[in-house]
C-alpha positions as CSV (number, residue, x, y, z in Angstrom):
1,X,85.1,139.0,69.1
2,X,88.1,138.2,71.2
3,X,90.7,135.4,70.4
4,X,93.5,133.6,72.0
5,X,96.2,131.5,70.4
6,X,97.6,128.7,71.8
7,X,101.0,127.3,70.6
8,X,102.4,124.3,70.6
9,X,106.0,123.7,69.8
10,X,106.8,119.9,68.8
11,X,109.7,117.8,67.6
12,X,109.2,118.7,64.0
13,X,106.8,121.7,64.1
14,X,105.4,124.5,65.7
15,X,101.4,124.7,65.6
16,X,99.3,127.8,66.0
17,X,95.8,128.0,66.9
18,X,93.4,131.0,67.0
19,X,90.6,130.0,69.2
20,X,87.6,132.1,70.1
21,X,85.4,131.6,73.3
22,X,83.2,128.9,72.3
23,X,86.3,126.8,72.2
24,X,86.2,127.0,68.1
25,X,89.7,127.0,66.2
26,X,89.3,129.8,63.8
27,X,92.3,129.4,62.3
28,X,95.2,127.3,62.6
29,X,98.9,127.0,61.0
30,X,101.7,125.2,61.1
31,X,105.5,125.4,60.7
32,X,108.3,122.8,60.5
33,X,111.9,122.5,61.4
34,X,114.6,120.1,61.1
35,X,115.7,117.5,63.6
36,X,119.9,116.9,63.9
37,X,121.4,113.4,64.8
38,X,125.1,114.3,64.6
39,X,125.8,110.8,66.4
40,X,123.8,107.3,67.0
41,X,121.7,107.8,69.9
42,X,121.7,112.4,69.6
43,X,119.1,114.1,69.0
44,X,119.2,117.7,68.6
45,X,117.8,121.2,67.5
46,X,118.7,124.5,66.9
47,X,116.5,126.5,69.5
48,X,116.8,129.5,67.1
49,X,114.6,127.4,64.5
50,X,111.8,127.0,67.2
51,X,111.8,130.7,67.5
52,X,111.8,131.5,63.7
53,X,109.1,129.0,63.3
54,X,106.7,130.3,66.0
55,X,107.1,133.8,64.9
56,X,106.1,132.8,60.8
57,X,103.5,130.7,62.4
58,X,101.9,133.6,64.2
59,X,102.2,136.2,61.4
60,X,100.7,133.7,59.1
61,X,98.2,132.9,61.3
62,X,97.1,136.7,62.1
63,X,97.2,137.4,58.1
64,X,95.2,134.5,57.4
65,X,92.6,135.2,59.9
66,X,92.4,138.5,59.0
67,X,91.8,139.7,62.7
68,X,93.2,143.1,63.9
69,X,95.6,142.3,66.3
70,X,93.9,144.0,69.1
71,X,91.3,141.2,69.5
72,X,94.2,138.5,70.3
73,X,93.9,138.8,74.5
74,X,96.9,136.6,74.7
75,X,98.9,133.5,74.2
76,X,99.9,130.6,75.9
77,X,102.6,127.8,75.1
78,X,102.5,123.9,74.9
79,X,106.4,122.1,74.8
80,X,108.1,119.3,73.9
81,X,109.6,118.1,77.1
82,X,113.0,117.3,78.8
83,X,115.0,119.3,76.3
84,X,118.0,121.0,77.6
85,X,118.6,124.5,76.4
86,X,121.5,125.9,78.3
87,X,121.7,129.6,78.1
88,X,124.3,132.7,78.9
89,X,123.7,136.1,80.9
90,X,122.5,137.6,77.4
91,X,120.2,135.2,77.1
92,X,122.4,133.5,74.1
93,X,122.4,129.6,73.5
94,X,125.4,127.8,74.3
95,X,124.9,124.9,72.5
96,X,122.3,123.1,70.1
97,X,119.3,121.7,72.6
98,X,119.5,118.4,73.5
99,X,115.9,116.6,72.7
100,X,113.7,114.7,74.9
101,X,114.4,111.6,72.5
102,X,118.4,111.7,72.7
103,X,119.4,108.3,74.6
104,X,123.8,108.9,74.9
105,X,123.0,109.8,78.8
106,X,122.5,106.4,80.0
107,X,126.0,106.6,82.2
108,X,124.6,109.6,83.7
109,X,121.3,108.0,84.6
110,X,123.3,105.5,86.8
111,X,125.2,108.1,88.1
112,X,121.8,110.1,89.3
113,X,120.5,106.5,90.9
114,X,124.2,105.6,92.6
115,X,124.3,109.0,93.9
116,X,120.4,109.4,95.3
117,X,119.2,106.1,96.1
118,X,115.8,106.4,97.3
119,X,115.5,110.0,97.1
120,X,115.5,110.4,93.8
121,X,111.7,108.5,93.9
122,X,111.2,110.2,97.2
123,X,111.7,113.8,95.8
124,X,111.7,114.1,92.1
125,X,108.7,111.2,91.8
126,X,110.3,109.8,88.4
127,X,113.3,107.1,87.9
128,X,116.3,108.5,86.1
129,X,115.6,107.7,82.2
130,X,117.9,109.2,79.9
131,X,114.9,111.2,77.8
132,X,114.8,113.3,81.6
133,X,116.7,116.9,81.6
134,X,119.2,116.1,84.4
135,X,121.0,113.1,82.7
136,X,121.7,115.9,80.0
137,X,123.0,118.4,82.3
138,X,125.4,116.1,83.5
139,X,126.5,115.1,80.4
140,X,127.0,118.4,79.2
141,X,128.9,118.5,82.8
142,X,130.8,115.8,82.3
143,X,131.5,116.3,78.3
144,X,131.9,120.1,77.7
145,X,132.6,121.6,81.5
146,X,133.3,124.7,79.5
147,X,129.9,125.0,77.9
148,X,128.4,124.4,81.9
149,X,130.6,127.0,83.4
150,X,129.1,129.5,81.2
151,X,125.4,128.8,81.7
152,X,123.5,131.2,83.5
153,X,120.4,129.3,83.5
154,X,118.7,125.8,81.8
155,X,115.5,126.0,79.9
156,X,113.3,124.0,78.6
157,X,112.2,124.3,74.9
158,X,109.2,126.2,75.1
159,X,110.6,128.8,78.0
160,X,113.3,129.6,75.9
161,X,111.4,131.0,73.0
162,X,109.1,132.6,75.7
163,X,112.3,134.2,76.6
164,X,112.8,135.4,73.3
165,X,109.3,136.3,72.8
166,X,108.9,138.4,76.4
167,X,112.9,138.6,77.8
168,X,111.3,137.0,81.1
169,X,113.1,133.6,82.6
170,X,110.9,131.1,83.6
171,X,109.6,127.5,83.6
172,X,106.0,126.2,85.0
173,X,105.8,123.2,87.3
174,X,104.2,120.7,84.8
175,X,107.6,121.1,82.8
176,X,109.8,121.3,85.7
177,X,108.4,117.9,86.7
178,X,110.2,116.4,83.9
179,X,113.5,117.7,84.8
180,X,114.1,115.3,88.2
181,X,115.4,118.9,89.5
182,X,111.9,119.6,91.1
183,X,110.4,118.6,94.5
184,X,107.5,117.5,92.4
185,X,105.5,117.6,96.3
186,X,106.4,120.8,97.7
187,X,106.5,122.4,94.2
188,X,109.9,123.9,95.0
189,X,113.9,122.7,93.6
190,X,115.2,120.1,95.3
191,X,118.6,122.1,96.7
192,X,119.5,118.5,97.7
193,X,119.2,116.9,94.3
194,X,121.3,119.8,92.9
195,X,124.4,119.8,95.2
196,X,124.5,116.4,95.0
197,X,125.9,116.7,91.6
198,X,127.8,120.2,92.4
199,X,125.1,122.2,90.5
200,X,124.1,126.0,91.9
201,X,120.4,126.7,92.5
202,X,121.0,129.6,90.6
203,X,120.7,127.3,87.4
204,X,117.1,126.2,87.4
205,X,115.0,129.4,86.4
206,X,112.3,130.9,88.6
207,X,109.2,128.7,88.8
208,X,105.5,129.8,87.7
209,X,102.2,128.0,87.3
210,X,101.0,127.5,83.9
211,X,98.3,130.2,83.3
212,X,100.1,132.7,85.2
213,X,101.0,135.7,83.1
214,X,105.4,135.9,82.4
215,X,104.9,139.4,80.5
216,X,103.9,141.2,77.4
217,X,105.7,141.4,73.3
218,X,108.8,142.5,73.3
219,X,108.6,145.4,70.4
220,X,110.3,143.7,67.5
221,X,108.7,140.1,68.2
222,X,105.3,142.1,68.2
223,X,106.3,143.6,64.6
224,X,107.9,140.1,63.6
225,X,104.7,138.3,64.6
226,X,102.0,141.0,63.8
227,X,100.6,141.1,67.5
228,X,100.4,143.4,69.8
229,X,103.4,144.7,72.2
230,X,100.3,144.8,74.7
231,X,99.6,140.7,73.9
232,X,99.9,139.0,77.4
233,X,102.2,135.9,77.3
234,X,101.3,133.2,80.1
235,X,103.5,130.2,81.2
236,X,102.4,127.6,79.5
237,X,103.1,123.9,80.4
238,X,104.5,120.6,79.0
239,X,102.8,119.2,76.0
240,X,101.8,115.9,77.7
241,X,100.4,118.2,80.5
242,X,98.4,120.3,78.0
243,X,97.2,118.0,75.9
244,X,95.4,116.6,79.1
245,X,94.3,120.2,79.3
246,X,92.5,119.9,76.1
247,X,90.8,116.6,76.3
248,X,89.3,117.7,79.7
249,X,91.6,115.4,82.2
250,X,90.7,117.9,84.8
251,X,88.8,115.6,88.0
252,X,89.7,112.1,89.2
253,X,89.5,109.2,87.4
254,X,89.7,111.5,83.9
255,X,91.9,109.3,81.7
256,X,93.1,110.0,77.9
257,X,95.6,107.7,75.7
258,X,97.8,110.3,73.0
259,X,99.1,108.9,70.5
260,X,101.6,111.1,68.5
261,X,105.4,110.0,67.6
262,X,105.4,109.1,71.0
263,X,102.1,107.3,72.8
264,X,101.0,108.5,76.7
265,X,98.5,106.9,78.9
266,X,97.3,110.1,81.5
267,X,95.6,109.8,84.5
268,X,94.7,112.7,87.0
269,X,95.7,112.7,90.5
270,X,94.7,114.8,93.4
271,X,96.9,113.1,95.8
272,X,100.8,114.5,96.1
273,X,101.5,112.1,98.3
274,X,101.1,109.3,95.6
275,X,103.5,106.9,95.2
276,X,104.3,104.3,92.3
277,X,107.7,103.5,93.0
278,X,108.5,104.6,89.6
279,X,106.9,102.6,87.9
280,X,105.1,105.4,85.7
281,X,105.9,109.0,85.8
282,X,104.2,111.4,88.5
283,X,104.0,115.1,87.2
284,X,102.5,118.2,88.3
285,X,99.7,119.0,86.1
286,X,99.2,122.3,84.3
287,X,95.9,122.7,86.7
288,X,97.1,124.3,90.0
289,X,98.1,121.8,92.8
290,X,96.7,119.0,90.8
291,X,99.1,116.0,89.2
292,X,99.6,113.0,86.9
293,X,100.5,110.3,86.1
294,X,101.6,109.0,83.0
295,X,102.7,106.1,81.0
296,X,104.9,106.3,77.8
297,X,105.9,104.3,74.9
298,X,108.9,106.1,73.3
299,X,107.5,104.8,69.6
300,X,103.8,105.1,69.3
301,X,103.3,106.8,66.2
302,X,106.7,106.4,65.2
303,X,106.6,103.2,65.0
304,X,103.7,103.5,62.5
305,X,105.7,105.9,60.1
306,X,109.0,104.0,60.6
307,X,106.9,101.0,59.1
308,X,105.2,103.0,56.1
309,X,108.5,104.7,55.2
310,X,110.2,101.5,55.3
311,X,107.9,99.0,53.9
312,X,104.6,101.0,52.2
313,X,106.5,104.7,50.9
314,X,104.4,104.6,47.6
315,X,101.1,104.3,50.3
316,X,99.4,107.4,52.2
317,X,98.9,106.6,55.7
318,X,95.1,106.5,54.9
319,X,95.7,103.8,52.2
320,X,97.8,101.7,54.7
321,X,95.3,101.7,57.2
322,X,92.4,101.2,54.6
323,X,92.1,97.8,54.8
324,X,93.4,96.7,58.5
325,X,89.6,96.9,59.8
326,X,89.1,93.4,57.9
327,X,92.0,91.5,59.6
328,X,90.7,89.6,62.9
329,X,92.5,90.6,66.1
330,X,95.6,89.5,66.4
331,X,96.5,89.9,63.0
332,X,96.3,86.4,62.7
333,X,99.2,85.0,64.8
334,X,101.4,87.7,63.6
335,X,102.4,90.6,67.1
336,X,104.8,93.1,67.0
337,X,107.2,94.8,70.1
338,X,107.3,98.4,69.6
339,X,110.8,99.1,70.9
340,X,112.2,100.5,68.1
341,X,114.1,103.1,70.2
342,X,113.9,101.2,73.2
343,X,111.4,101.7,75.6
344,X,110.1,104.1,78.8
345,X,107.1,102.3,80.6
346,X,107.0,99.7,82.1
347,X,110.2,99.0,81.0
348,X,113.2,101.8,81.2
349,X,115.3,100.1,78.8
350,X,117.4,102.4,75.8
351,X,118.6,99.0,74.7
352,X,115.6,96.9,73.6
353,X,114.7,97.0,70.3
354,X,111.4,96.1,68.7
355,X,110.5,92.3,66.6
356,X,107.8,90.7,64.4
357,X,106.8,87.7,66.2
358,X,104.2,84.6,64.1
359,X,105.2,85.9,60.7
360,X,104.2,83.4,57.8
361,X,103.6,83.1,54.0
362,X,100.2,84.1,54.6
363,X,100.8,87.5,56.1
364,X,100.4,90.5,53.8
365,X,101.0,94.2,54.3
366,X,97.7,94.9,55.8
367,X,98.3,91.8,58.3
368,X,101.4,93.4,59.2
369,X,100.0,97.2,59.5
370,X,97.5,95.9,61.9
371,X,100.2,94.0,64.0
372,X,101.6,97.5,64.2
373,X,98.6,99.1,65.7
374,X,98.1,96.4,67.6
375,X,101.4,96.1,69.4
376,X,101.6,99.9,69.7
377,X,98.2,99.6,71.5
378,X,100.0,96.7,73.9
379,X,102.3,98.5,74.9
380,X,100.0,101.4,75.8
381,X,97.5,98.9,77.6
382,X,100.6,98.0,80.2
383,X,100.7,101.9,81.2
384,X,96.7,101.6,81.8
385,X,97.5,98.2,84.0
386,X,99.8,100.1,86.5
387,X,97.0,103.0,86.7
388,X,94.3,100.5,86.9
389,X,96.6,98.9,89.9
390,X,97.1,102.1,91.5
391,X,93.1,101.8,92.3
392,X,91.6,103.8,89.9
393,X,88.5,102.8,87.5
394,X,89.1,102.9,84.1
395,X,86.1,102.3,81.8
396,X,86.5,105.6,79.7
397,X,89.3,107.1,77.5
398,X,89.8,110.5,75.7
399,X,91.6,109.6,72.3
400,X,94.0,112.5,70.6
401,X,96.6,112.9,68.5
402,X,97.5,110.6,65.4
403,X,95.4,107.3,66.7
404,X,92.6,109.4,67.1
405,X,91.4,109.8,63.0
406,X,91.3,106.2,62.2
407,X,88.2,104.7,63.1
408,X,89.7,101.3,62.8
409,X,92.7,102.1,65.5
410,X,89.9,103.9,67.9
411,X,87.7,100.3,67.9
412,X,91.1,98.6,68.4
413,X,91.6,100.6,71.5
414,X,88.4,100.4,72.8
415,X,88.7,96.4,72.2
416,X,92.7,96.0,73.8
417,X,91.8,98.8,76.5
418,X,88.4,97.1,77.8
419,X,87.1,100.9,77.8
420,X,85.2,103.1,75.7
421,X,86.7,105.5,73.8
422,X,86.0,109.2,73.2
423,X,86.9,111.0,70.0
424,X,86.6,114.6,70.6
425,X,84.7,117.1,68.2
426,X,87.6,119.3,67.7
427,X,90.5,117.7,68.7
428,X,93.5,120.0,69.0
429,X,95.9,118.4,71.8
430,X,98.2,120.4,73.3
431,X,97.6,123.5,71.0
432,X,94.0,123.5,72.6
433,X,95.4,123.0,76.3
434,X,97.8,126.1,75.6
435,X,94.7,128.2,74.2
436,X,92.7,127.3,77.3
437,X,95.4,128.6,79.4
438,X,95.6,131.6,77.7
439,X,91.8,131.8,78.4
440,X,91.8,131.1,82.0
441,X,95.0,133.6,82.5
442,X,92.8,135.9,80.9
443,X,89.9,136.0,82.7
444,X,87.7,134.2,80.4
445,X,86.2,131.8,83.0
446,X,86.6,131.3,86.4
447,X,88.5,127.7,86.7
448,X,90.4,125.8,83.7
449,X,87.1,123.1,84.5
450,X,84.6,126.0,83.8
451,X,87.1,126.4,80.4
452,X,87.1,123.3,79.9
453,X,83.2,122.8,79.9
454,X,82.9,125.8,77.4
455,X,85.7,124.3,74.9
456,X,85.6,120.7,74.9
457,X,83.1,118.2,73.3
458,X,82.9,114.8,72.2
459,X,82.1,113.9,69.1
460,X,81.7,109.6,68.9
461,X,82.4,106.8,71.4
462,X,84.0,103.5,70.4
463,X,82.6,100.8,72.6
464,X,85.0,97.6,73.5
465,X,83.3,94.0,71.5
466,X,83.5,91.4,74.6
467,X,84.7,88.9,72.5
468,X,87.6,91.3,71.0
469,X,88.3,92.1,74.2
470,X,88.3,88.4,75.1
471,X,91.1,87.8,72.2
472,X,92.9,90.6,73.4
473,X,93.2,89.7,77.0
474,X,95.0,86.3,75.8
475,X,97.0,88.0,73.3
476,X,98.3,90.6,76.1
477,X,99.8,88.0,78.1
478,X,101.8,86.9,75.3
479,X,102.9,90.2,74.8
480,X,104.2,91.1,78.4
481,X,106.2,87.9,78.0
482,X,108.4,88.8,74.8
483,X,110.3,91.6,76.8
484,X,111.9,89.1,79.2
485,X,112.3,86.5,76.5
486,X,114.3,88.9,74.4
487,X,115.8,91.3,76.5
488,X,119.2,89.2,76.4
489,X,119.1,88.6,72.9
490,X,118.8,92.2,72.3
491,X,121.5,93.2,74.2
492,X,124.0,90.9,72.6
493,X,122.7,92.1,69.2
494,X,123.7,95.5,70.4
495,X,127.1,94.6,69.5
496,X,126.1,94.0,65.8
497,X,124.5,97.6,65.7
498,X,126.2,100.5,63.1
């Protein structure tokens, strides 16, 4: 029996999974790893904790199993996106990584439109949002020149343990996408873009697609992680990228909804020459000359365990969701903003933050849980609205991630979204996306559709109730209105904010 392992490296874990050829996980493990906010709005990591993480992730994973190593054909990486990691000639890290959720780069954003204009839309397909890997770059331009003036290249998180794990620089279009560095059409970096703000070329590392092969073990990672030195490495892609990978987004009009501690709305896209205007993001996909595009609320599930931890800690999530099945839709007047740490689509805003709207005596904790859901849901639905606008169909959605495994949340969906939903029979994410790259890079099967076919299957469908939906639909309006009604409010709150 062969294997491959497919890894996925998160904000606050790394995940392994040994999968076989039927798609099956054998095994799986995880590690964890702290998260540093040294000021409001930072968010970083030490990328040496990524690495460490990975490689007790693998050995465990390898031990448990009980597999000789031999039978692993290779690995493959899913990543947390937009995270600077700025490194030296050696390969050393100049500074901790700067995380895809860090918000202090909203100058710089303004910067990147004042200086571009329209080309930043025209070339890098994405607005300038301060989660993006060029704000941070500038930052670190503008903030610690001598940190800049030492980098030899940037990486993104993912690449830079590859790095460690094969001594090979690289990064794979789906990530590169996220950067606003690439010519997201002619899969090249956008020289123009970069001497715009003074940067060289020479910065942004070589760029791959995601199942090609970037090397083999380096000697002592092979002993650290109980592999092979022989163990091909491939590319790998960005999580959001992946995780489309493993629900089978792989042919127009394909269409899943993610909801981890951030929530995605993904849609593919044949067309390159697609253009929203910015409106939602427009990446390259991990597929080869196929894209995306994608919708994000910055707190999805976040928003969730922000709630628990502040209102329910002496609840599991499953006894806070328990009873939310029996509150009618709309929570009975009672609709929550999710903008907790602002907000990405449709509105690019660092500064909102989130409110309960309706509450009364009457409300208990369960009215309140499902408001939660409910709003997160909302905000989700306005990504599927620009899609739906963009032309396509949507009638079916593949669920994963944490709003996937309650059944309560999946009707919900299906009921806000006016489209059936599809739970998955193993539902691994990005993990799964990485192992099927692994697969295809391998020579497994003969396209990542024919992997795809081989790995992926659904397990239930959640149909949408008309007269949900109905309640919904009315509710939704409401909703879309309490950005613009608050948005000034919020900002003079802002002042009030320690």
């Amino acid at each position: 029996m062969k294997y491959v392992i497919g890894v996925d490296l998160g904000t606050s874990a790394v995940k392994t999974v040994l999968v076989d050829p039927q798609g099956k996980v054998a095994f799986e493990h995880s590690e964890s790893y702290p998260l540093s906010r040294p000021q409001p709005n930072w968010s970083e990591q030490n990328p040496e904790d990524w690495v460490k993480g990975t490689l007790v992730s693998l050995r465990r994973l390898i031990e448990v199993s009980g597999i000789d190593p031999s039978q692993v054909d290779g690995l493959s990486f899913s990543g947390q996106m937009h995270g600077l990691v700025l490194v030296d000639k050696e390969g050393q890290v100049l500074r901790p990584a700067i995380l895809w959720n860090d918000t202090r780069t909203t100058a710089q954003c303004r910067r990147i439109e004042k200086t571009l204009g329209a080309k930043l839309i025209e070339v890098a397909r994405n607005r300038a949002l301060e989660g993006f890997t060029l704000p941070k770059i500038l930052w670190v331009q503008e903030n610690e020149p001598e940190v800049l003036s030492q980098a030899y290249q940037f990486l993104l998180p993912k690449d830079y343990v590859r790095l460690r794990l094969t001594g090979d620089y690289a990064m794979d279009y789906s990530d590169a996408a996220g950067t606003l560095l690439l010519d997201v059409g002619s899969k090249t970096w956008s020289a123009e873009i970069a001497e715009a703000f003074e940067l060289p070329l020479s910065l942004c590392p070589r760029l791959v697609e995601s199942f090609e092969q970037t090397g083999t073990l380096l000697p002592d990672i092979a002993e650290a992680s109980g592999l092979l030195s022989s163990t091909k490495v491939f590319a790998g892609g960005a999580d959001n990228a992946c995780g489309a990978l493993g629900a089978g987004i792989l042919g127009e009009g394909r269409t899943m909804c993610s909801i981890g501690t951030s929530g995605v709305v993904l849609s593919y896209e044949s067309n390159k020459d697609l253009n929203l205007e910015g409106k939602v993001h427009f990446f390259n996909h991990g597929e080869k000359d196929a894209y995306y595009i994608m919708g994000v609320t910055l707190a999805a599930g976040h928003s969730l365990t922000w709630f628990k931890e502040t209102f329910a800690t002496d609840k599991s999530f499953d006894e806070l969701l328990s009873g939310v099945a029996s509150i009618p839709a709309g929570s009975s007047g009672l609709l929550f903003t999710p903008y907790i740490v602002g907000e990405r689509t449709p509105h690019p805003d660092a500064n909102i933050r989130g409110s309960f709207i309706g509450m009364d005596s009457g409300h208990t904790l369960t009215h309140f849980t499902r408001s939660v859901l409910e709003g997160i849901t909302f905000s989700l639905r306005e990504s599927i609205e620009i899609v739906r606008d963009s032309g396509k169909e949507i009638t079916e959605i593949i669920a994963i991630g944490g709003g996937a495994k309650n059944e309560a949340w999946l009707q919900i969906q299906a009921d806000i979204f006016n489209a059936s939903i599809v739970k998955l029979e193993s539902e691994q994410g990005p993990a799964m996306g990485a192992a099927m790259l692994a697969a295809y890079g391998s020579g497994w099967f003969t396209s990542l559709s024919a992997c795809a076919e081989a790995f992926i299957r659904p397990a239930d469908v959640y149909k949408p109730d008309p007269k949900q939906a109905a309640i919904y639909d009315g509710l939704f309006n409401l909703y879309q209105e309490v950005y613009g009604q608050t948005r000034e409010l919020n900002n003079k709150l802002a002042a009030y904010r320690q």
